[in-house]
C-alpha positions as CSV (number, residue, x, y, z in Angstrom):
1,X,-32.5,290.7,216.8
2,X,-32.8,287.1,218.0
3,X,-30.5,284.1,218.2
4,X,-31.7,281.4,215.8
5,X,-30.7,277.9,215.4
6,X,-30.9,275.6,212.2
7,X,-31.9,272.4,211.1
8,X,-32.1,270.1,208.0
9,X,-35.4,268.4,207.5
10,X,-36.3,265.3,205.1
11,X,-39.5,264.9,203.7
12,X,-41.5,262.9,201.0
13,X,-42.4,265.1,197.6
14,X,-42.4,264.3,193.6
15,X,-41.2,261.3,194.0
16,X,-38.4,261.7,195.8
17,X,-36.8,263.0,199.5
18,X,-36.5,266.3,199.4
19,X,-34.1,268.1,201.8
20,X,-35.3,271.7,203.3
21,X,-33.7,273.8,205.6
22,X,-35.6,274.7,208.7
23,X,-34.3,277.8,210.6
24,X,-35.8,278.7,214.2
25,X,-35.8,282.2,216.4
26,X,-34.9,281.9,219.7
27,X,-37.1,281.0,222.4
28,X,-39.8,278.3,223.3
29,X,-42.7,280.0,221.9
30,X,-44.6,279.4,218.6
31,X,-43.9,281.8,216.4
32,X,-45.7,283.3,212.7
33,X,-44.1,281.0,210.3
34,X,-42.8,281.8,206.6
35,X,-42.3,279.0,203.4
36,X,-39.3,280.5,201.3
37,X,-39.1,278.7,198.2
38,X,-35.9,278.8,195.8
39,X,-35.2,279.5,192.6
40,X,-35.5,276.7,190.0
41,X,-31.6,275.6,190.4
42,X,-33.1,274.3,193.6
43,X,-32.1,275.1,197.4
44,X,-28.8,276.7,197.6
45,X,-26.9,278.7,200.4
46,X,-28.6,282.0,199.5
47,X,-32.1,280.6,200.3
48,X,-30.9,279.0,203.6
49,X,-29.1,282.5,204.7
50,X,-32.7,284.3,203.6
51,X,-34.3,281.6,206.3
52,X,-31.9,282.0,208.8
53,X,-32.2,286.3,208.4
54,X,-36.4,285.7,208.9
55,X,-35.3,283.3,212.0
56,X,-33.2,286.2,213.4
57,X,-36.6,288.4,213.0
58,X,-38.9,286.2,214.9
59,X,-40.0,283.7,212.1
60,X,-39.4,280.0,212.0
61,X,-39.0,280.0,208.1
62,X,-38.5,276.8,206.1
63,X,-36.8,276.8,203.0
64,X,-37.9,274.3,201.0
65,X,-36.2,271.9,198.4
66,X,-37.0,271.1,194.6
67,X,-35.0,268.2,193.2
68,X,-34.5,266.0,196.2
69,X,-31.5,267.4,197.5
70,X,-29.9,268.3,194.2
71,X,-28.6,271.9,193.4
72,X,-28.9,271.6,189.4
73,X,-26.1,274.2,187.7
74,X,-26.2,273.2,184.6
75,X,-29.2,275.5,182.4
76,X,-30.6,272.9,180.4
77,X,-31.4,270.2,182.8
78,X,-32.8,272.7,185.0
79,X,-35.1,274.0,181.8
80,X,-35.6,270.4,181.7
81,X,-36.7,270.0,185.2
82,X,-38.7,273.1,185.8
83,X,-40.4,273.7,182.6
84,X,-42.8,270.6,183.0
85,X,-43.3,271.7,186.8
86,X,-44.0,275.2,185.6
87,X,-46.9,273.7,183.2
88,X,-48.3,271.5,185.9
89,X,-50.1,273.0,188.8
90,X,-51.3,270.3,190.3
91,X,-47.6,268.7,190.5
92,X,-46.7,272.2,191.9
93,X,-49.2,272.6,194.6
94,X,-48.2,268.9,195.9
95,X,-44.6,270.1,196.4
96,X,-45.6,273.4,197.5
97,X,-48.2,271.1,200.4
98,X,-45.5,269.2,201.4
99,X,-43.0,271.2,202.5
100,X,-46.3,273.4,204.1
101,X,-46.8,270.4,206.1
102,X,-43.1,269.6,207.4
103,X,-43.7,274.0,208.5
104,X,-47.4,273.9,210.0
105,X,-45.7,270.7,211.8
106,X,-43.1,272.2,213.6
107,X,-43.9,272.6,217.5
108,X,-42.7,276.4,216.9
109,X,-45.1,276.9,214.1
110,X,-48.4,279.1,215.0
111,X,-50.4,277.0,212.1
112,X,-52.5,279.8,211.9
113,X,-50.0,282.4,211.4
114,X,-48.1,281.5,208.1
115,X,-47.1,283.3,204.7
116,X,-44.8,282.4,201.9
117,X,-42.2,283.7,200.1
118,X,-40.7,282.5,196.6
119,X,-38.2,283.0,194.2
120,X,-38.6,281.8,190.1
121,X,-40.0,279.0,190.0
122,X,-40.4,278.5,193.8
123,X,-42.4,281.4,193.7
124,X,-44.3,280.1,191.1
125,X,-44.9,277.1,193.7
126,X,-46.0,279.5,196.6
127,X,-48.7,281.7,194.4
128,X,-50.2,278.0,192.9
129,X,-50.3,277.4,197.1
130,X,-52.7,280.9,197.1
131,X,-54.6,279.8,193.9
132,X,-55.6,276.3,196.3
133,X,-56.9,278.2,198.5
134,X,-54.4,277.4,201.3
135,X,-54.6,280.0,204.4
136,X,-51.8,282.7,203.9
137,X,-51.3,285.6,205.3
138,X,-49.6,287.1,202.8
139,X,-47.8,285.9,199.1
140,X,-44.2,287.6,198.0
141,X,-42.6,286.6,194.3
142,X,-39.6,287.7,192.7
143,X,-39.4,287.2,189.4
144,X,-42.7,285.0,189.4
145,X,-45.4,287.1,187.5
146,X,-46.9,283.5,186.5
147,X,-50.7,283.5,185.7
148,X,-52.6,280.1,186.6
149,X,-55.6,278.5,185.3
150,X,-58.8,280.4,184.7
151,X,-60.9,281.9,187.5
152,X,-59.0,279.7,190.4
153,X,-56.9,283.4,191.7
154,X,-59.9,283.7,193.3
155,X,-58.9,281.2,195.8
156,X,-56.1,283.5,196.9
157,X,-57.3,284.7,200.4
158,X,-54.3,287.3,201.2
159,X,-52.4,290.1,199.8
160,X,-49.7,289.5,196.6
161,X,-46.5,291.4,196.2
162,X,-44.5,290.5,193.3
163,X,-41.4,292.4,192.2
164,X,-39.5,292.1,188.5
165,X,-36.8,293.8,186.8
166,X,-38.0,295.8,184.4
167,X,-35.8,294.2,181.9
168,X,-36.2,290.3,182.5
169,X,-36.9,288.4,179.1
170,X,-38.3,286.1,181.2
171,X,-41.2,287.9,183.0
172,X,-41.5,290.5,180.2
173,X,-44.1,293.3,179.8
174,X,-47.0,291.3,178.3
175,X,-46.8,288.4,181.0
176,X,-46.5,290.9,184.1
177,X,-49.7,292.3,182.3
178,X,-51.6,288.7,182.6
179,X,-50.5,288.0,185.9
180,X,-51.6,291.6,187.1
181,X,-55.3,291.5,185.2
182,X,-55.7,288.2,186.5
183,X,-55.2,289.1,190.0
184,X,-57.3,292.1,189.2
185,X,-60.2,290.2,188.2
186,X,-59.9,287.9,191.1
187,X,-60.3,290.7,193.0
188,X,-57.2,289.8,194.8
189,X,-55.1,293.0,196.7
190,X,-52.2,293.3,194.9
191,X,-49.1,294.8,194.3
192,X,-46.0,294.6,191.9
193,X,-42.6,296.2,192.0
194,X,-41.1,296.9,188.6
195,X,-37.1,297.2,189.4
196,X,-35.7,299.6,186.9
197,X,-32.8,298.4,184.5
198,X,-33.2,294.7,186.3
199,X,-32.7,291.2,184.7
200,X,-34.4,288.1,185.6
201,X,-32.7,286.8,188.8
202,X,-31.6,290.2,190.1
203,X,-31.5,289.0,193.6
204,X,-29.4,286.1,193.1
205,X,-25.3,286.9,193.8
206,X,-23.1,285.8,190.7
207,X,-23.2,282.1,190.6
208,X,-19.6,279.8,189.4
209,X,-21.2,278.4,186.1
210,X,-23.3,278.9,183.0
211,X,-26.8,280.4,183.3
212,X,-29.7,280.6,181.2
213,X,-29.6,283.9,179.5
214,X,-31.3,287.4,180.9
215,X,-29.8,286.7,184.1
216,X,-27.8,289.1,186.0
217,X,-27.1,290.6,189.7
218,X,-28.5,294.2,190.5
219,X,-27.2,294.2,194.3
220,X,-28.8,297.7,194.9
221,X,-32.3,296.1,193.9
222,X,-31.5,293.0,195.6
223,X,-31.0,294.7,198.8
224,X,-34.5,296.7,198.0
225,X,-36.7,293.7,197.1
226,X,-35.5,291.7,200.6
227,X,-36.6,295.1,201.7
228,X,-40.2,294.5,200.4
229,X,-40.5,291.4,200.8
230,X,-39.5,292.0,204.9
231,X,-42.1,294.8,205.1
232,X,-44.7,292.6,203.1
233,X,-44.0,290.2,206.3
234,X,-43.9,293.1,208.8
235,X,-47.7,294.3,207.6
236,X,-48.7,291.3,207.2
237,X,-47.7,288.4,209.8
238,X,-46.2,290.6,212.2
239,X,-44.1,288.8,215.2
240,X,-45.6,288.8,218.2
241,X,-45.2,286.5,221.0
242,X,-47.4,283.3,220.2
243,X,-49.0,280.6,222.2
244,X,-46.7,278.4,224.6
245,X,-45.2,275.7,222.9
């Protein structure tokens, strides 16, 4: 394990200043870089402390902001704010680019060594970044078995994992079934994790206020998806000592 050090970053997106949270492994070296994106409450604590645990791995991982700074608690104006973005992948991709830029610019970041990561509808956000046709090395979602517009999975140039719990209302059967046929017609390599007995949100600790329902903490598949998602990263992009910064 490495020593890692932390930083908050501004940067320009939807219209506002969004504020991510930039978290960098010891050393002078560039380093394989990840994008973590949050869930659709927005960037909270539990994203920054998985950025910091890929920092103490090697990484420099950016996790990256949705509502301009704004953790939103309450479940209707975040169904307010994320159901538009979920129906607009153009609007996505541009806050998925943006926060790609503020990572491939980081004197650390090898640019050509970079994968991403997302939870709800930030992982929505990093699988429309695969469907552009950015250069990934590898694509993890939980709980983000979204499908995108006809034919463009294609684009996707590196391997998808996504993991669900078997009993989220939100990513039920029938749309983990679209999202795995599309990425099998794209002939995309693919893999998804069905978490037995899990709700939508399974990896999130208990939060202090009201949630939309079909949420609920499994910590045992919690603790297995970071699991995945870390071996996803450890195939994929593994650390190895990059150019000279």
């Amino acid at each position: 394990m490495t020593t890692m050090t932390t930083r908050t970053v501004e940067y320009p997106a939807d219209g506002v200043t969004m504020i991510g949270h930039l978290a960098l492994p010891a050393g002078a070296g560039r380093r394989p870089a990840v994008l973590v994106g949050p869930e659709g409450m927005g960037l909270s604590d539990v994203e920054r402390r998985r950025a910091d645990a890929l920092a103490e791995l090697g990484y420099v991982a950016l996790a990256f902001d949705l509502h301009g700074g704004r953790y939103v608690s309450d479940p209707e104006e975040m169904l307010a704010r994320c159901m538009p973005l979920l129906a607009d992948p153009d609007r996505m991709r541009r806050i998925g680019h943006a926060a790609l830029d503020v990572l491939r610019a980081e004197p650390r970041t090898d640019p050509d060594r970079i994968a991403a990561i997302g939870y709800g509808t930030g992982g929505a956000i990093v699988l429309e970044l695969g469907r552009d046709g950015v250069d990934l090395h590898a694509i993890g979602t939980v709980n983000a078995t979204t499908t995108g517009r006809p034919g463009e999975a294609a684009r996707i140039r590196c391997p998808v994992w996504a993991g669900v719990g078997s009993e989220d209302p939100i990513m039920p059967p029938a749309q983990r079934n679209a999202f795995t046929a599309e990425m099998q017609a794209a002939g995309v390599d693919w893999r998804l994790a069905i978490y037995g007995g899990a709700l939508h949100a399974f990896h999130h600790p208990p939060v202090d206020h009201a949630t939309v329902p079909g949420v609920g903490y499994h910590p045992e598949h919690a603790r297995r998806a970071w699991r995945d998602v870390v071996d996803l990263l450890a195939e994929c992009l593994p650390v190895t000592e990059g150019r000279a910064a």
